[in-house]
Each structure stands twice: as structure tokens, then as C-alpha cells.
C-alpha positions in Angstrom: 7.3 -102.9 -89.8 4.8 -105.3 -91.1 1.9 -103.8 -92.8 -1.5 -105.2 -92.7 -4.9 -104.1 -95.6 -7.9 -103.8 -93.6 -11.1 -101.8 -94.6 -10.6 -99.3 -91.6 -7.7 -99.7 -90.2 -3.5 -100.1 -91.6 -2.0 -102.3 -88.7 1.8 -102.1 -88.5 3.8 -104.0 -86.2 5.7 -102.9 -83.2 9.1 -101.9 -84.3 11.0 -102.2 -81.0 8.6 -104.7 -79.4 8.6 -106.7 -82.6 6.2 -109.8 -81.9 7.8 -112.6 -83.6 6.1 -114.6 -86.4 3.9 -112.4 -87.8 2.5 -112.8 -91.3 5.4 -110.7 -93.1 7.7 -111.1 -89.8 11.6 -110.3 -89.8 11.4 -114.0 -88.7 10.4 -116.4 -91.2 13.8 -117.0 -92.8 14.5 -118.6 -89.4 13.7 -122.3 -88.2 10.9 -121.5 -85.7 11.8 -124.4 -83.3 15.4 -123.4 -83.2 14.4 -119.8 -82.7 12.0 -121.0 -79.8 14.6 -122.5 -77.3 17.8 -120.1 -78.5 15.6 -116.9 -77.9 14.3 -118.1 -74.2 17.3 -119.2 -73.6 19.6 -116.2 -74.2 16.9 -113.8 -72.2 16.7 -116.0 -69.8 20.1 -115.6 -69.1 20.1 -112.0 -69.2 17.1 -111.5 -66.9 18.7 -113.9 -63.9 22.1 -112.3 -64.4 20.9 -108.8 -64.5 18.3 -109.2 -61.8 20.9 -110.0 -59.5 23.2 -107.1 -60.5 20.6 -105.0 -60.2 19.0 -106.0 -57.0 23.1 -105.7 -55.7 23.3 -102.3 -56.4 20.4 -101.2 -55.3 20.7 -102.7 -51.9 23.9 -101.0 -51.5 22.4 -97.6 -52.7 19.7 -98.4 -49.7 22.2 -98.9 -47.5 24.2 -95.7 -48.0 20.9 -93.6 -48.1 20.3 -95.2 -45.1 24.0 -94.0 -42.9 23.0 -90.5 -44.3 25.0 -90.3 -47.9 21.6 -90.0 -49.7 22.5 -87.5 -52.7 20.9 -86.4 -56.1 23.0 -88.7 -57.8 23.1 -91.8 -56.1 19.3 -91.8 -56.0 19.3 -91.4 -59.9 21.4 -94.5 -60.5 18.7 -96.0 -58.1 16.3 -94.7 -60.2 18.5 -96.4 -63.8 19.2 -99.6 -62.0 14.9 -99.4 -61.0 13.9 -99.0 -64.6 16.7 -101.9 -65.2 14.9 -104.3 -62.7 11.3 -103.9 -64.3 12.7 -104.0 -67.4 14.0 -107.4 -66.6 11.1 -108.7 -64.6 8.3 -108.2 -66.8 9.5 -107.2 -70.3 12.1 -109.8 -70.3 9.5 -112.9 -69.7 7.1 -111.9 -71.6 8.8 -111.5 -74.2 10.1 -115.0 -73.8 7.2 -116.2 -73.5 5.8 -114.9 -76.8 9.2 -116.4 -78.2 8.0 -119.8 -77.5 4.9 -119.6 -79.6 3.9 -119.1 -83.1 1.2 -116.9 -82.1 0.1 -114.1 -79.4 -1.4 -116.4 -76.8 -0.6 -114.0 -73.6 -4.0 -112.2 -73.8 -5.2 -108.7 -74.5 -4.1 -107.0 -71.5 -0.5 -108.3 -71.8 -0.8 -107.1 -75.7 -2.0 -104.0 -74.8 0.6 -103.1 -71.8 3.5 -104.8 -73.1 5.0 -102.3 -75.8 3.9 -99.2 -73.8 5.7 -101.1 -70.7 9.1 -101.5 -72.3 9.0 -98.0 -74.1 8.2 -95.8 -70.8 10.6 -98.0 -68.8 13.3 -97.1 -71.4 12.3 -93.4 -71.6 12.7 -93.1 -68.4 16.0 -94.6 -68.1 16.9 -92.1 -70.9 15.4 -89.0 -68.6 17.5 -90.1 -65.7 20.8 -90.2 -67.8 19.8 -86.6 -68.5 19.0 -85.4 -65.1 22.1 -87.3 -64.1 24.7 -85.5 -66.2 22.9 -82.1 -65.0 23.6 -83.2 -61.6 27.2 -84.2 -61.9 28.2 -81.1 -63.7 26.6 -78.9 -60.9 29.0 -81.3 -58.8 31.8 -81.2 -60.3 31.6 -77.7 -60.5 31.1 -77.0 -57.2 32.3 -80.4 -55.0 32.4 -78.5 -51.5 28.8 -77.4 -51.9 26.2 -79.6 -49.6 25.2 -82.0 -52.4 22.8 -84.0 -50.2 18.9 -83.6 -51.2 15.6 -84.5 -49.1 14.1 -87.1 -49.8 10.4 -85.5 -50.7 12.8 -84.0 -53.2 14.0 -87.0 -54.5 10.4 -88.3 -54.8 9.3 -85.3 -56.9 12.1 -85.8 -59.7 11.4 -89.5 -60.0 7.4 -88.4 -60.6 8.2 -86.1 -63.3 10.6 -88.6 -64.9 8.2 -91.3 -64.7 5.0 -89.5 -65.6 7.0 -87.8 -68.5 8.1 -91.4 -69.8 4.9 -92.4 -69.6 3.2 -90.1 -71.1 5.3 -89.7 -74.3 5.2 -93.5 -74.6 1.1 -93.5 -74.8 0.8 -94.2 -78.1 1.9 -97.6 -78.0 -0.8 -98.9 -75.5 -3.2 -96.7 -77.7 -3.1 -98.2 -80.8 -1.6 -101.8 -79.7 -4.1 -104.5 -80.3 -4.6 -108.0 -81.4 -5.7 -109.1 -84.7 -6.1 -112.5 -86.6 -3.7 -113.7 -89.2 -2.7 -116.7 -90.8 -0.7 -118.0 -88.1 -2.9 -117.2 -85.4 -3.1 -114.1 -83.3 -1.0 -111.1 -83.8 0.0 -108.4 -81.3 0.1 -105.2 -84.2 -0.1 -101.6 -83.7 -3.6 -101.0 -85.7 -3.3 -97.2 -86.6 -7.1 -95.8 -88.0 -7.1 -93.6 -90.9 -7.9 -90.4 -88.9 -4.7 -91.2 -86.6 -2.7 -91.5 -89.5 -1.4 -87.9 -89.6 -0.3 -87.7 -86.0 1.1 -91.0 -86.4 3.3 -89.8 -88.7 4.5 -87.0 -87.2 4.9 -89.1 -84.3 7.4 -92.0 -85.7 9.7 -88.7 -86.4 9.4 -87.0 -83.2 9.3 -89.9 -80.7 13.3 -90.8 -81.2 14.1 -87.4 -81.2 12.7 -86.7 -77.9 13.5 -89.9 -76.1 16.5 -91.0 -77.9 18.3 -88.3 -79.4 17.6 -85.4 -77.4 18.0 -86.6 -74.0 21.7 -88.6 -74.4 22.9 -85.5 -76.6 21.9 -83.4 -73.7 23.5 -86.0 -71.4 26.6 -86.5 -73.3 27.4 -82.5 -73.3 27.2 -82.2 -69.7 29.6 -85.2 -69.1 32.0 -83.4 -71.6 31.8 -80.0 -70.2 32.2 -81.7 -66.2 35.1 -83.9 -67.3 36.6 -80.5 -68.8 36.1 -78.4 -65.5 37.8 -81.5 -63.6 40.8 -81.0 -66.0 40.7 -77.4 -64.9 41.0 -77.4 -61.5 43.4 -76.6 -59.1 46.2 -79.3 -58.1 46.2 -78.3 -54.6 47.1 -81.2 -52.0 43.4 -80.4 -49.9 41.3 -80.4 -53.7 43.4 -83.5 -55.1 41.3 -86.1 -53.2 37.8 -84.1 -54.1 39.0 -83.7 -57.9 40.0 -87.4 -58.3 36.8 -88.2 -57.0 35.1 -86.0 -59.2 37.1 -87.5 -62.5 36.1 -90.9 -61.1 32.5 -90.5 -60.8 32.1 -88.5 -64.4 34.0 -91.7 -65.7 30.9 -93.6 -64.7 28.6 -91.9 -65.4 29.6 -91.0 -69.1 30.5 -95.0 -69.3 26.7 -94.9 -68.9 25.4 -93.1 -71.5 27.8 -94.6 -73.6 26.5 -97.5 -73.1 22.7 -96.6 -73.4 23.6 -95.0 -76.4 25.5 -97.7 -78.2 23.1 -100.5 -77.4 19.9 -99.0 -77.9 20.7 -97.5 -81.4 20.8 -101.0 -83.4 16.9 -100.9 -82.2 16.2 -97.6 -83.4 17.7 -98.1 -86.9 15.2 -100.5 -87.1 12.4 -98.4 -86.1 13.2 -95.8 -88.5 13.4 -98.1 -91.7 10.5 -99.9 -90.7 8.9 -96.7 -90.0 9.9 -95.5 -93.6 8.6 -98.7 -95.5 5.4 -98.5 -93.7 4.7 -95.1 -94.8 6.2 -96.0 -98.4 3.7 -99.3 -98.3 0.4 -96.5 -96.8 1.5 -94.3 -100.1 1.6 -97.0 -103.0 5.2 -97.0 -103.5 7.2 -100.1 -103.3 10.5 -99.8 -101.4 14.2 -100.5 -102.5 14.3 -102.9 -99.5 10.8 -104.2 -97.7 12.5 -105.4 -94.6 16.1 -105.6 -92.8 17.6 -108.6 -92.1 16.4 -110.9 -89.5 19.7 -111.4 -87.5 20.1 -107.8 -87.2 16.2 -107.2 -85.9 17.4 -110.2 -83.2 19.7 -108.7 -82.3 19.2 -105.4 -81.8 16.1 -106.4 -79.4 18.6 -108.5 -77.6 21.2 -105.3 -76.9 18.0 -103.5 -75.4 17.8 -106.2 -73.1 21.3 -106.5 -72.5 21.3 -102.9 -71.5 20.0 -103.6 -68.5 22.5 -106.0 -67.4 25.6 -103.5 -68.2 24.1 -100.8 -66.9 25.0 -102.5 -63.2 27.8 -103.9 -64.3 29.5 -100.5 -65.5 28.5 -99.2 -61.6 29.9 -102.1 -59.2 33.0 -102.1 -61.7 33.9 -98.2 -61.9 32.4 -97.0 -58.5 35.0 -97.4 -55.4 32.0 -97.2 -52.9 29.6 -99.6 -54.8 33.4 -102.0 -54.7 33.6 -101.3 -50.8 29.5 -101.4 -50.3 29.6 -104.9 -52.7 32.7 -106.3 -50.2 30.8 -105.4 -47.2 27.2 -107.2 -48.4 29.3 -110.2 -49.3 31.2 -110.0 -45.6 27.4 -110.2 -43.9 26.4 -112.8 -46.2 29.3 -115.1 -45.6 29.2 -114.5 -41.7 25.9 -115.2 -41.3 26.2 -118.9 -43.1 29.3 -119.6 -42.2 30.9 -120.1 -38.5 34.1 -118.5 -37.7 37.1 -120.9 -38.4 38.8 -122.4 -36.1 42.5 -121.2 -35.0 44.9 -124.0 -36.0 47.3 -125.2 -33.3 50.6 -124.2 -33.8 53.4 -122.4 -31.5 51.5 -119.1 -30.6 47.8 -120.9 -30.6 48.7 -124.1 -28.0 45.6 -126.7 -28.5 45.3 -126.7 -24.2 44.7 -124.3 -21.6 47.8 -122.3 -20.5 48.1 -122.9 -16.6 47.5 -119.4 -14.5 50.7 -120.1 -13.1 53.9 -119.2 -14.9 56.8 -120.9 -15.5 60.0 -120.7 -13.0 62.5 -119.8 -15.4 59.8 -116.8 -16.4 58.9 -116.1 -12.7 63.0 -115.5 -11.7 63.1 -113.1 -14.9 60.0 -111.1 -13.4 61.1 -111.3 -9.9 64.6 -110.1 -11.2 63.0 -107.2 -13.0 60.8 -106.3 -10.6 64.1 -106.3 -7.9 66.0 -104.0 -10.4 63.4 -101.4 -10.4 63.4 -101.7 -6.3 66.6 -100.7 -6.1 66.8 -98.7 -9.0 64.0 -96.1 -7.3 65.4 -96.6 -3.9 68.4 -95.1 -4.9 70.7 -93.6 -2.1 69.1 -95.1 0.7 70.4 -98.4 -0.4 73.4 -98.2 1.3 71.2 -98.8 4.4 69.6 -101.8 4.1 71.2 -105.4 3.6 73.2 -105.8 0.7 72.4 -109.5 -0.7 74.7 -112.1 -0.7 78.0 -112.9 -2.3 76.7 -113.7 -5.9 73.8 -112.5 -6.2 71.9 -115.4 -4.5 68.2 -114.7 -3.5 66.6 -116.7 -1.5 65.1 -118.9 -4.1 68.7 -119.5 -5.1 68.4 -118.4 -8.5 71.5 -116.0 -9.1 71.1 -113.2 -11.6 73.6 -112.4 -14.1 73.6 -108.7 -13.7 73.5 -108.7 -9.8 77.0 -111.3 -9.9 79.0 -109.3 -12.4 78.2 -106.2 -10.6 79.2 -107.1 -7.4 82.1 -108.8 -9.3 83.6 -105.8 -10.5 83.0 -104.5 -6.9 85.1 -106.8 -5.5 88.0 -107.0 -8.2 88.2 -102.8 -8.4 87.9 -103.6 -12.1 84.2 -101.4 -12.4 85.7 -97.7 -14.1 83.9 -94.5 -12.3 81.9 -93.4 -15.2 80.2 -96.9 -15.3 80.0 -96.8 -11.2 76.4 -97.2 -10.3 77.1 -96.1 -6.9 79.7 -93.3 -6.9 78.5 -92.1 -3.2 80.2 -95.2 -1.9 83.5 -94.0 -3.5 83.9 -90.9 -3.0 83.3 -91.3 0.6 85.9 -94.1 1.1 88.4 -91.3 -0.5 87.3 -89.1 2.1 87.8 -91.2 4.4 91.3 -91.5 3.4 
């Protein structure tokens, strides 16, 4: 962190909302009108992509709170990929913004909210990943227990989360200012002497409690719930709920994985900066004043990152966020497109079929439909008139199972197990 003299007051610079160009920046090794387009340009990226992640997953979350499947969990993701989307919306463009220019020209206000902004959003994202692995442990414990939760539940955890996040994150909105230096104005953290000795205990405690504490916590649920979904029984009726179980831990670790990967680059540098301010406050000169500038660039640039994995990790792990993503992009392509026209071929005839069908089908149905006559008629055939020779109709289409049969009549060549009328025999031998 940079450190400025003053006569009542030792400013030091934001160490994870680094303003760039400051007196003694991180920056001034690199060509300012290089850095001015690449920077913008990369978060600009980053905040469209992630935006649009975001907004997808929490539109499908909506939608499934809506049918009824509103649960602890799914309204904590809602909550991560929240935090996400204001991360994106107003961290992200301000801080390209202040990329673009050599000095703080975004006003006080901005100054003083940014920092605090960006912290409490990522507190809170850290909170939920905590209350998240708390929730999928109880879950996977018990998977047949109602997991559903009101929403005026709901509301109350996200308060807490928030209004904890917030609150531990004060400091930065405290102390952040703007001050005058020789490029222009600077966006600094000005610390007064009397603050000094809670600052310091601060710069130790605040990674601890929103950092370490919180994914620790996080990451020993997720092992102990992936653990009791090893353990449970292979029986055919839990094999669906323990694969769904395995599957949703999966994510959800992926998650704090993730968080905790990307976000440490940016708190090694708060800690060393952290250490060479208080080594500048007490006189003594350290080994190393400041870390490279590539590595402070880029460790602001996997925070904001973050925010587009996060979403990512969820519509690529999640079977329902897959089937909730196909179904928003089914609506969306109805609605702009018309349904396609069926091509003419053999089964799909380009004109109208005539209501009328055709003679060689209408002496097929007519010679069904005379089969089943005589067929339920049965011995009360031998009274009524036989049909011709042949098996003419009166149409004059013959059918070919009404002339052999009447063939084999005629010729004595029909056996008696195959004789569909054996009345008629038996009472000729009578007869006889």
C-alpha cells in the first residue's frame, strides 16, 4: 500500500481497491495509455459476460421458486449469483472508469462508497458460501426431510448476511477519502493517528473473519457432506436421492473452490502491503517496498473474474439449472421465431387429401368390415344368401380370401381342422 506524510494524518492506499496511478502506485512501471484501453477492455468483457450468466441463473432460480421448489439452498445461490450481479454492475465500471484516467475524477461520493461497495458485496458472498455448506450438510444428511423454507425465512438470513457484510466492511467507507498528489486527485484510505491502533488490529482480523474463517468453515462442511454421501446405503429407492446429493455437494464445493482460489492472489497483496505500511508508520525500511505490478493486475482482475465463474460453475454442474437453461432458451426461440414449415414429401402431401378414399382402399374396408359380419354372425349364416360363385360383391370386386374359401369348398380339398364351418359337415354325414 502506498504511504502518504501528512501532518495529521498517514494515508495508505486501498489494497484491494487499489486506485491506479497513485504517487508510489504498483502502476508506474507500466505505459499508462496501454494500461488505459487493455484494463477497460478486459473488464468490460467480464462485466457483459458475467451479467448475462448471472441474470440466466437467477431467472431460472425465479422460475423454480415460483412452481413451488423454493429451498434454503437454491435461494443462497440466488443470494451468490446477487452479490455477483452488483459486483459487476457497479464495481466493475467504476473501476474502469478510474482505469481510464490518471487521476480520481469520479467524485467524493463514488470515492467514498466504492471500496466499502466491493468489500461488503464480497463478504457477503463469503457468508453465503458458509451458510451454504451448513445447509447442504443438513441435506445430505437427512435428504427425505422437507427441505423447503418460507420465504419470510429466506428474507431474514439474507438480512443478517447482508447487514453482517456490511458492517464488518465499515472501515473502508470510514477512512476512504480523497487527497491531492502530484498527479492529481487520489482516492487513499487516510487513517488519523488516534485510529491507528484499531487500524492495526484491524488489517489482521479483517481477512481472518471474512476470508479465512468463513471458506474454512465452508470447506469442512462440504468434506464432511461428501463423506456422509459415501456412507450411505446403496439401496435401489435412496440411489436416485444419494446421486443427487453427490451431485449437488460437487457444486457447491466447486464453489468455494473457486472463491477461494481466485480471491487469495488479492489478499496476498493486502497482507504485504499491509506489512510495509506498518513497517514505513515505524521507521523501518522494508526488504521489498512493493510487489510487482503484473501480479497486483492481476489479482484485482481474478476478483472480478469471480463473479463470472461463479455462474458458470452452476449452469455447467447443476442438471436443473441445464434443464431450467434449455427451457428459457425454448421460450426465447418460440417467441421470435415461427414454427417451420413441414416439408413435402411422401407422408406430408403439399395438397389437401380428398374426404373420399380411394377404391382400391374402400374394397379393403368394405372386405374387412364383411369379414367381421359374418365372423359375429356365426351359425346363423347358413340362413341367409351365400354370395356368389367367386366371391363377387356387387361392386364386382372379388376378394381373395372369400374365392379360395369357397374354392376349397367346392374341390373337398379344405381339411376339418381348418373347416370354418364344421356344422355344415357334420350334418351332411348325418344325413348319410
Amino acid at each position: 500500500m502506498d504511504k502518504l506524510s501528512g501532518n495529521n494524518a498517514t494515508v495508505v492506499n486501498s489494497s484491494i481497491d487499489k486506485w491506479p496511478f497513485n504517487e508510489r502506485g504498483s502502476h508506474q512501471h507500466l505505459n499508462p495509455a496501454e494500461l488505459r484501453v487493455l484494463m477497460p477492455a478486459i473488464l468490460g468483457v467480464i462485466c457483459v459476460l458475467g451479467v448475462a450468466c448471472n441474470l440466466t441463473a437467477m431467472v431460472i432460480l425465479f422460475a423454480n421458486a415460483h412452481r413451488g421448489k423454493l429451498s434454503l439452498i437454491n435461494s443462497l445461490i440466488f443470494n451468490l449469483m446477487f452479490a455477483d450481479g452488483l459486483v459487476l454492475l457497479f464495481a466493475v465500471p467504476f473501476r474502469a472508469a478510474s482505469y481510464s484516467k490518471a487521476s480520481w475524477n469520479l467524485g467524493w461520493v463514488v470515492c467514498k462508497t466504492a471500496d466499502w461497495f466491493l468489500q461488503s458485496c464480497m463478504a457477503a458472498k463469503s457468508f453465503t458460501v458458509a451458510v451454504m455448506a451448513k445447509a447442504c450438510y443438513h441435506y445430505v444428511s437427512n435428504p427425505t426431510k422437507q427441505v423447503s423454507i418460507h420465504l419470510g425465512s429466506t428474507l431474514v438470513v439474507f438480512f443478517f448476511i447482508w447487514l453482517s457484510a456490511c458492517s464488518v466492511t465499515i472501515p473502508h467507507w470510514l477512512f476512504a477519502t480523497l487527497q491531492r498528489g502530484i498527479r492529481g486527485l487520489l482516492c487513499v484510505l487516510a487513517i488519523p493517528p488516534e485510529a491507528r491502533d484499531f487500524m492495526a488490529v484491524y488489517v489482521k482480523a479483517y481477512p481472518l473473519g471474512v476470508y479465512c474463517a468463513p471458506l474454512s468453515f465452508a470447506l469442512m462442511y462440504f468434506c464432511r457432506a461428501y463423506c456422509q454421501c459415501q456412507r450411505r446405503s446403496s439401496k435401489t429407492q435412496n440411489l436416485r436421492t444419494q446421486i443427487r446429493s453427490r451431485k449437488l455437494t460437487l457444486m457447491l464445493f466447486s464453489l468455494t473452490v473457486a472463491m477461494a482460489i481466485l480471491w487469495l492472489p488479492q489478499w496476498v497483496v493486502w497482507v504485504w502491503e499491509c506489512h510495509v505500511a506498518e513497517k514505513e508508520i515505524e521507521g523501518a525500511q522494508p526488504i521489498v517496498s512493493s510487489l510487482p505490478p503484473l501480479l497486483t493486475l492481476s489479482a484485482q482482475l481474478l476478483t472480478f473474474s469471480l463473479s463470472l465463474v461463479n455462474p458458470l460453475i452452476v449452469l455447467s454442474l447443476s442438471e436443473e439449472f441445464r434443464e431450467g437453461y434449455r427451457g428459457l432458451w425454448r421460450r426465447l426461440t418460440l417467441r421470435k421465431q415461427p414454427p417451420p414449415k413441414p416439408k413435402p414429401g411422401p407422408h406430408n402431401p403439399t395438397t389437401l387429401q380428398s374426404p373420399c378414399p380411394r377404391p382400391e382402399t374402400s374394397g379393403q374396408l368394405g372386405g374387412e368390415r364383411g369379414l367381421r359380419s359374418s365372423s359375429s354372425q356365426g351359425p346363423s349364416r347358413e340362413a341367409q344368401p351365400q354370395p356368389e360363385q367367386g366371391g363377387e360383391r356387387d361392386d364386382g370386386i372379388v376378394l381373395p380370401d372369400v374365392e379360395q374359401f369357397w374354392h376349397e369348398r367346392e374341390s373337398g380339398s379344405h381339411t376339418d381342422e381348418n373347416d370354418p364351418v364344421p356344422w355344415e359337415n357334420q350334418s351332411k354325414a348325418e344325413e348319410k
